[in-house]
C-alpha positions in Angstrom: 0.0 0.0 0.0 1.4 3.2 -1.1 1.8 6.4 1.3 -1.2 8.1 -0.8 -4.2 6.2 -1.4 -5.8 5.0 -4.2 -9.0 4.3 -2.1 -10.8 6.7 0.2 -10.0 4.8 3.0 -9.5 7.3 5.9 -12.9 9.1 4.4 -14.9 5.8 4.6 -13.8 5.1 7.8 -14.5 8.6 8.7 -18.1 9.1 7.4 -19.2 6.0 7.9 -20.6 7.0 11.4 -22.1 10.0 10.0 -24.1 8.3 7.5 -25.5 6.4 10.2 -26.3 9.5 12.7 -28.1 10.8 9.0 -30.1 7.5 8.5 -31.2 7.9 12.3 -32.9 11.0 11.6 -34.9 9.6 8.6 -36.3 6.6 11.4 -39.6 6.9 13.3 -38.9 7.8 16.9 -41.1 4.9 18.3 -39.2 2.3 16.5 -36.6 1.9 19.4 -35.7 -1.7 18.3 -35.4 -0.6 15.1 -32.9 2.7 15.8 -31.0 0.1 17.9 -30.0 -2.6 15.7 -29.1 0.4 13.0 -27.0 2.1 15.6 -25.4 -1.2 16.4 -25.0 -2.4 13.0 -23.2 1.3 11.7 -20.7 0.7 14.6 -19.7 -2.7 13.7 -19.8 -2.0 9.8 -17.6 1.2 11.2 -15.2 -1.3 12.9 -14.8 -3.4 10.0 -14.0 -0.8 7.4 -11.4 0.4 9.7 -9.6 -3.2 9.9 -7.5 -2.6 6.8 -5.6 0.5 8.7 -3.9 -2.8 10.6 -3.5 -5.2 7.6 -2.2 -2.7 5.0 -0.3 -0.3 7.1 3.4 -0.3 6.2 5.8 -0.3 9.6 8.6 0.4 7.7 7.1 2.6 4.9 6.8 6.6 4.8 6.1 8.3 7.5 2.2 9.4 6.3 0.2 6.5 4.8 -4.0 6.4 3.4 -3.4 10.5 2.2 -6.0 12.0 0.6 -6.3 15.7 0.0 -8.8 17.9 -1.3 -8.6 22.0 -1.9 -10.9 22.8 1.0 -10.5 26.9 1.7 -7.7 28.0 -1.1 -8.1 31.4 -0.1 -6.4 30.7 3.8 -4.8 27.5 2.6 -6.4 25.1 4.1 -7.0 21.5 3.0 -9.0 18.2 3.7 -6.1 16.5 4.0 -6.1 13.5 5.9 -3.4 10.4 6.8 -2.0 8.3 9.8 1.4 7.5 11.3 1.2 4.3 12.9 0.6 5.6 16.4 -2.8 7.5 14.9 -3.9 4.5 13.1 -4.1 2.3 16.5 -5.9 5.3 17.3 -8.5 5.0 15.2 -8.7 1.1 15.5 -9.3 1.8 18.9 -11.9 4.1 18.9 -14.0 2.6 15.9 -13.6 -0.3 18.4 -14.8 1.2 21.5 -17.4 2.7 19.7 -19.0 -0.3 18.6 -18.8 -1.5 22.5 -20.6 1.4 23.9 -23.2 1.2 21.5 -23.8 -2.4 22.0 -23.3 -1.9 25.9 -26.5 0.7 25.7 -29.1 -1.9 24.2 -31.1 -1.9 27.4 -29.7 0.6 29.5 -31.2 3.7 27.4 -35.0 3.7 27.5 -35.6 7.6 26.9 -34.7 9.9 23.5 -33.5 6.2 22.2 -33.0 8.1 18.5 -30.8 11.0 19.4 -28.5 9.1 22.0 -27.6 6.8 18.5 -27.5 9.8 16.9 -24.8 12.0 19.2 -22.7 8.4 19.5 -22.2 8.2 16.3 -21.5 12.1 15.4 -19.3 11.7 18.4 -17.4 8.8 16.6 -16.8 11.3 13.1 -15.0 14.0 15.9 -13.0 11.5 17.5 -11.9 9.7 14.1 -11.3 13.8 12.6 -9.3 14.5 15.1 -7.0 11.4 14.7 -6.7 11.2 10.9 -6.7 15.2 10.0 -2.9 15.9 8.8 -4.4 19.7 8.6 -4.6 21.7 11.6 -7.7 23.5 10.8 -9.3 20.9 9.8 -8.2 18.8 13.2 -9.5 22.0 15.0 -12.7 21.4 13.7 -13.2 17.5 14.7 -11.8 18.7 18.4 -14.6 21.0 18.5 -17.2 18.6 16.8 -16.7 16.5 19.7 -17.7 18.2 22.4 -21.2 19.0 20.9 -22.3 15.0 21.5 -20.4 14.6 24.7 -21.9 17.4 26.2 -25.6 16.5 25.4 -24.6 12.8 26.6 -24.0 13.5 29.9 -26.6 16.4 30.6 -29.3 14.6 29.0 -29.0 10.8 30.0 -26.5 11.3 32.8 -27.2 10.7 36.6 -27.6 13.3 39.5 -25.8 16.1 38.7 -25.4 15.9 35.1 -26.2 19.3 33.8 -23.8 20.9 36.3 -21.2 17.8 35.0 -21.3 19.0 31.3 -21.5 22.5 31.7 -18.5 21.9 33.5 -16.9 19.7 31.0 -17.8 21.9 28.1 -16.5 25.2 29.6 -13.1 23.5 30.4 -12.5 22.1 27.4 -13.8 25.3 25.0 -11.8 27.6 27.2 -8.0 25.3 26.2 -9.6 24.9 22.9 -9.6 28.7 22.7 -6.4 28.8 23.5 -5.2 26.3 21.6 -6.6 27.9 18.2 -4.4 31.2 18.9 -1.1 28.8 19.1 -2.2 27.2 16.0 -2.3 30.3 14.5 0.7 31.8 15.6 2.5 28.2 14.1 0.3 29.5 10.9 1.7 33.1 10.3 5.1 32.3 11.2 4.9 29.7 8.5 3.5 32.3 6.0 6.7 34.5 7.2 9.3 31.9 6.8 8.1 30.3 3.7 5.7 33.1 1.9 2.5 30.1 1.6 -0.5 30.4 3.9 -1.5 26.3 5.3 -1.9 24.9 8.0 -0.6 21.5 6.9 0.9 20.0 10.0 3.5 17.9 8.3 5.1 21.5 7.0 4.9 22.4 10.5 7.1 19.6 11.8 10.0 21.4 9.3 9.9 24.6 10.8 12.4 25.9 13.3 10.5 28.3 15.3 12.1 31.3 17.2 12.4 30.0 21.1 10.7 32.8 22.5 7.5 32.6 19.7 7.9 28.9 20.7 7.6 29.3 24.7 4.2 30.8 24.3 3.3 29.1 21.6 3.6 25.7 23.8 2.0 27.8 26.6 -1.0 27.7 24.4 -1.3 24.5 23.1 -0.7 23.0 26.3 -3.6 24.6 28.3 -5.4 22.8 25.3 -4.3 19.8 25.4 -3.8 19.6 29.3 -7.1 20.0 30.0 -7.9 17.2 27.8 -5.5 15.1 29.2 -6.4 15.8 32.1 -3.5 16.8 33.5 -2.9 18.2 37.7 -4.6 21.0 38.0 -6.6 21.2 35.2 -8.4 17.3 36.0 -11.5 18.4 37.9 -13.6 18.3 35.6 -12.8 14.3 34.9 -14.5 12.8 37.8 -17.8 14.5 37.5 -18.0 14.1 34.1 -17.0 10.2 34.4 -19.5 9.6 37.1 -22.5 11.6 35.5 -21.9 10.7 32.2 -24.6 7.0 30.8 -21.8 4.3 30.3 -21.2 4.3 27.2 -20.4 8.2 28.0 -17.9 7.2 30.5 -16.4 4.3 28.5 -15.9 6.4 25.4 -14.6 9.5 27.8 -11.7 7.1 29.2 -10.7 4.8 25.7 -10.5 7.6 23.7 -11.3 11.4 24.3 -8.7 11.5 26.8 -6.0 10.3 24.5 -7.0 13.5 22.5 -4.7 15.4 24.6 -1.8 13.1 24.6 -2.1 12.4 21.0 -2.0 16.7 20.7 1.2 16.7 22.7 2.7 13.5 19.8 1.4 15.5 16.8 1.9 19.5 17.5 3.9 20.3 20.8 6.8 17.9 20.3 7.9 18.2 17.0 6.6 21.0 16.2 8.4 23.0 19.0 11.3 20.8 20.3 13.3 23.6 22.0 10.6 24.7 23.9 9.5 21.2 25.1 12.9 20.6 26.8 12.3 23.8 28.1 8.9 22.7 29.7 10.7 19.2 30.9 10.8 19.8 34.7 7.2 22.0 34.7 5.7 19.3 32.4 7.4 16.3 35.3 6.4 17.6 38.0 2.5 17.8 37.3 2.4 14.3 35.9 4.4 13.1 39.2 1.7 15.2 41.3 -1.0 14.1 39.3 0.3 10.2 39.7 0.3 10.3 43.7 -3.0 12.5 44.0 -4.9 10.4 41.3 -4.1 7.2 43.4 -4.2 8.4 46.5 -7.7 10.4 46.2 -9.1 7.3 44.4 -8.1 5.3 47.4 -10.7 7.5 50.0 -13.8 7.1 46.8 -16.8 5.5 48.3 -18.6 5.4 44.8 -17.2 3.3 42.6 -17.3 4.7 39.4 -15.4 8.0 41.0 -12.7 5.5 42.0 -12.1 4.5 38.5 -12.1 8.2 37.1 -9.4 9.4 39.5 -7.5 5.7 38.4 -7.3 7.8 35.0 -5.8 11.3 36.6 -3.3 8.8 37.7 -2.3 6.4 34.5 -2.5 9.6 32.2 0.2 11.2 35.1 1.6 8.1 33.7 1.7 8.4 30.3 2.8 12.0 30.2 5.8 11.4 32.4 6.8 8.5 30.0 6.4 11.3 27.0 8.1 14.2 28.1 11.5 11.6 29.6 12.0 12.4 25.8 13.8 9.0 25.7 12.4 6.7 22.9 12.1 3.7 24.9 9.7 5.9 27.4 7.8 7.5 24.7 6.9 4.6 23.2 6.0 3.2 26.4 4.0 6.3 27.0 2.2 5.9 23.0 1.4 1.6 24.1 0.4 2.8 27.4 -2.3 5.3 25.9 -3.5 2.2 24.2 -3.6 0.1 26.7 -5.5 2.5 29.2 -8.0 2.8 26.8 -8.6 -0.9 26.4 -8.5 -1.4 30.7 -10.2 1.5 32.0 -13.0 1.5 29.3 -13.4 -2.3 30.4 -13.8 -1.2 34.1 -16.5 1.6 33.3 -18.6 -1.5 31.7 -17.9 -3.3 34.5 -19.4 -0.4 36.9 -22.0 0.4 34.4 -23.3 -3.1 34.5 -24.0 -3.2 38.2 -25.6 0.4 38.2 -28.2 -0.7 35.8 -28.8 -3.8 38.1 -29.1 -2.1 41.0 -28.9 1.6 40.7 -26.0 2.6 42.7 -22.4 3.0 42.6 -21.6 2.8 46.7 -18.9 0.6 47.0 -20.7 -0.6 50.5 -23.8 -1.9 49.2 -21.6 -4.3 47.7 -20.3 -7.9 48.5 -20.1 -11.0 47.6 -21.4 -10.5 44.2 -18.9 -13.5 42.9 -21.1 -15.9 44.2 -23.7 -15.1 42.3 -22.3 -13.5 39.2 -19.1 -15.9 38.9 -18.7 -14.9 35.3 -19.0 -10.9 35.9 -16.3 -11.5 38.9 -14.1 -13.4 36.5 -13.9 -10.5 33.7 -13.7 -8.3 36.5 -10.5 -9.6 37.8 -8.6 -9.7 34.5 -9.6 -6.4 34.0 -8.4 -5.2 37.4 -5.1 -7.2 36.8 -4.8 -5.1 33.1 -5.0 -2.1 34.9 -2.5 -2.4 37.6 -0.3 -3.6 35.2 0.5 -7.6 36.3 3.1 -9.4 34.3 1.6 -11.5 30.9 -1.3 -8.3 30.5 -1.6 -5.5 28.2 -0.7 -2.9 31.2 2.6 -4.3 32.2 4.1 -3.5 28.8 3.4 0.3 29.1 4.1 0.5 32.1 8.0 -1.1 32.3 8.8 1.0 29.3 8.0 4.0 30.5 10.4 2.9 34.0 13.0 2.1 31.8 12.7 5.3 29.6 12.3 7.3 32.8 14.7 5.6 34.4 17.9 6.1 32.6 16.5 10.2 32.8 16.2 10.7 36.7 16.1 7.6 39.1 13.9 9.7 41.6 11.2 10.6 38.3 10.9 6.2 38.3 10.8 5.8 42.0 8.1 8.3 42.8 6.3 6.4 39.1 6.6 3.1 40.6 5.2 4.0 44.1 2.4 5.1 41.8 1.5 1.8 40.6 2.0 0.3 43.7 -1.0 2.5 44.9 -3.1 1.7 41.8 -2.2 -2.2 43.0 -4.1 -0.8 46.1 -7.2 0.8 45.4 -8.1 -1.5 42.4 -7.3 -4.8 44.7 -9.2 -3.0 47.4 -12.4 -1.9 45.7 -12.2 -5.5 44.0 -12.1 -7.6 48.0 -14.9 -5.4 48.8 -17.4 -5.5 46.0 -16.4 -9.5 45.0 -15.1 -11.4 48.2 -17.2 -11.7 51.7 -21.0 -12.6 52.4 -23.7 -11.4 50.1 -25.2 -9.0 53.2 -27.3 -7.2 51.4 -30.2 -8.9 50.3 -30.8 -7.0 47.0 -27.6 -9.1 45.9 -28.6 -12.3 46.0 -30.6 -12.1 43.0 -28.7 -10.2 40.3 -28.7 -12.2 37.1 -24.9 -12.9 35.6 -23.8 -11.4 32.4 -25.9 -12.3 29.3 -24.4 -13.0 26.2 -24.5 -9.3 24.9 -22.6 -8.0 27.5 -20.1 -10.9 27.4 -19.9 -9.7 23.9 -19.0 -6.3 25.0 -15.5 -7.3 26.8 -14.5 -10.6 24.4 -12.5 -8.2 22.3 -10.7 -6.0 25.3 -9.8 -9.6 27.2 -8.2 -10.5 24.2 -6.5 -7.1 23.3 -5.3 -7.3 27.1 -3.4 -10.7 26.7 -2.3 -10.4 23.4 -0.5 -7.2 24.0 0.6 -8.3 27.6 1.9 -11.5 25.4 2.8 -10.5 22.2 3.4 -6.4 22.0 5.5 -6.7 18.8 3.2 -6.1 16.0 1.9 -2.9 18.2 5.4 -1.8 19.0 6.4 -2.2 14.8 3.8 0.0 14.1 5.2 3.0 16.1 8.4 2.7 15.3 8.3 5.5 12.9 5.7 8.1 15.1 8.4 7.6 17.7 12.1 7.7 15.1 9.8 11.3 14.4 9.9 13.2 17.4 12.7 11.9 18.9 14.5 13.5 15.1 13.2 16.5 16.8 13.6 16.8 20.1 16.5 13.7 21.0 19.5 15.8 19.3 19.0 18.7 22.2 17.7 16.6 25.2 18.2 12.6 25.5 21.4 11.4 26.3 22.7 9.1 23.2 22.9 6.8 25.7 19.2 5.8 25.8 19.2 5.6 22.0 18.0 1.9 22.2 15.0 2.7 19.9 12.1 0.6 19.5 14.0 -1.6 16.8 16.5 -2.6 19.9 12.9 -3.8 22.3 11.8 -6.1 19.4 15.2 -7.7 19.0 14.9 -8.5 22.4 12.0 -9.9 22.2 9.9 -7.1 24.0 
């Protein structure tokens, strides 16, 4: 397969969603069964079409593969111009993935406004894919704000309690970064006219520039109050935990596997290589909040009494994780941090489906009104567990693999940055084991308990392909580590010649050699 495509591709993949949310509209309100089995059937058709991004992407071919560009607004330069690295193509794989999962996960759970939940799911899917495949940075300015349109309504119209004060809150977080973040892009834009005499906004041109440092230092000021927030990153996470816990569960699941890699994947695609003398500037600013973030994720998770909270401040922590890994600026931690972005979003979405299942048996998230339920839902406990296991990152599972490359990268940076890491995951060992002795082990006390029916096959459905994501990868990482080998061998051409010690140089060709 060639690095521009002779078949729309990235479009189909793209649209397909879209043409779904548009068929939605054209279907009688009352005909819930009906709007169901379309929604379902768009997301798995959505899946499908994206499977070729893993067959026919080429590890060692050009850097941009699947392009397509269109003239889109000659007059500013800007083009529909879309393609993927590898690192953007797991991306997509995994949200056309997850998407299909939260739809299939809401079959009985959403009794109300049945049409336009389908409807926002699947415009939500078209932002999320956007932002992934756009390789033009107005046009990936437009998917980031497409998404928070369907998020927004998700969580004030079919959350729980507090949902309208949840998405107000969500919504004016991320439009104030995005704000922000649309200045930096434009600052990147007129310097490029300046330097080079052509108005675009093509990203790839970007990555050639060499930026004055001062333009650069507030430049990367700007992006990251975008991206940060997405992230979320210490201070800028409060918004997370209200918007996981209000938020239906395919809300939440989707919120976790994939919106929050938005803000990684922005740090990847515009603040690293875009402005590499600025990042090393950021280094120990940029450290310290994701060490902060690690210790207060865990430890505030560790004092949650309502179980879905528990698992959203688990996420302040990992991404602490993943961003520490990222700016080490090593390549072995980078590419620990890209796997480990992956990884989170196969784990933690599992463990929202796993909470979401037992609120719609019983209506409450309170740890304490829990107990016992392996004894009678064995099968529930059992996916539980190996999710659990994912998540705190136990040898022969998809999380260890993140997590020991971003040590290693780390490591050979700052011994203290790994220490304070590792005490990290010892505390994610603690309140995951925790909530899972309390809600599984013990008597069934409470007698509304003793009754709740096992997982059906639908919902066994739902976590088939994450249990075998999480033991494949925790098995077998190679083919995922091959296929960002180049997104990595990019920004570290960037950033390594004025930071990483040659040293640490091991690459990700030197892991698969040795078998990691």
């Amino acid at each position: 397969m060639s690095n521009t495509a002779e078949f729309p591709l990235l479009s189909l993949i793209l649209f397909t969603p879209l043409v779904g949310a548009i068929v939605l509209l054209f279907v009688r309100r009352q005909s819930t069964d009906m709007i169901r089995w379309i929604a379902n059937v768009v997301a798995g058709i959505g899946f499908f079409v994206s499977l070729p991004l893993w067959f026919w992407y080429e590890p060692r071919g050009t850097q941009w593969q699947f392009i397509e560009r269109l003239p889109w607004i000659p007059s500013i330069g800007a083009d529909y111009f879309l393609g993927v690295d590898g690192f953007s193509a797991l991306l997509v794989l995994l949200t056309t993935m997850m998407g299909s999962i939260a739809i299939l996960s809401s079959w009985t759970a959403i009794t109300e406004r049945v049409k336009e939940y389908y409807v926002f799911l699947l415009l939500l899917q078209t932002g999320m894919i956007g932002a992934f495949v756009a390789l033009d940075s107005l046009l990936f300015f437009l998917f980031w704000e497409v998404m928070l349109v369907p998020m927004y309504f998700l969580i004030g119209i079919w959350g729980s309690d507090r949902r309208l004060y949840s998405a107000i809150k969500f919504f004016l977080f991320t439009l104030v970064g995005s704000v922000v973040m649309l200045l930096g892009i434009l600052a990147i834009y007129f310097e490029h006219q300046a330097v080079t005499g052509v108005y675009s906004f093509d990203i790839t041109r970007f990555h050639e520039l060499s930026l004055p440092v001062d333009l650069q230092w507030w430049v990367f000021l700007a992006l990251f109050l975008g991206f940060a927030v997405k992230v979320p990153m210490f201070p800028f996470h409060t918004w997370l935990p209200d918007a996981h816990t209000d938020a239906p569960t395919a809300g939440s699941v989707i919120l976790a596997a994939v919106l929050l890699k938005m803000g990684t994947y922005g740090f990847i695609r515009f603040s690293l290589p875009i402005l590499p003398e600025a990042t090393v500037e950021f280094v120990p600013m940029i450290i310290s909040l994701s060490i902060i973030g690690i210790i207060y994720g865990a430890l505030v998770a560790l004092a949650q009494r309502d179980w879905k909270r528990l698992v959203a401040y688990s996420s302040v922590s990992h991404m602490g994780l993943v961003m520490l890994g990222m700016f080490a600026l090593t390549p072995v931690g980078i590419t620990g941090s890209l796997i480990q972005q992956f990884n989170h979003g196969i784990s933690t979405g599992a463990l929202f489906l796993i909470v979401g299942i037992v609120y719609e048996r019983r209506h409450t998230r309170e740890i304490s009104e829990y107990g016992g339920l392996s004894k009678v839902m064995p099968v529930y406990a059992v996916i539980f567990l190996i999710m659990t296991l994912s998540s705190i990152g136990l040898p022969t599972l998809n999380g260890f693999i993140g997590e020991i490359l971003i040590l290693q990268g780390v490591f050979v940076v700052n011994k203290m940055w790994a220490a304070v890491a590792a005490s990290g995951i010892v505390l994610g060992a603690a309140y995951m084991l925790w909530l899972y002795q309390r809600t599984m082990f013990g008597n069934v006390d409470n007698p509304k308990n003793e009754s709740l029916p096992d997982l059906n096959m639908r919902e066994v459905a739902t976590f088939v392909p994450l249990l075998v994501l999480a033991v494949w990868i925790g098995l077998y990482p190679a083919p995922f580590l091959r296929r960002l080998e180049s997104s990595v061998t990019h920004v570290m051409s960037r950033v390594n010649s004025v930071y990483a010690p040659r040293n640490v140089e091991v690459g990700v060709s030197g892991l698969l050699m040795r078998g990691q």
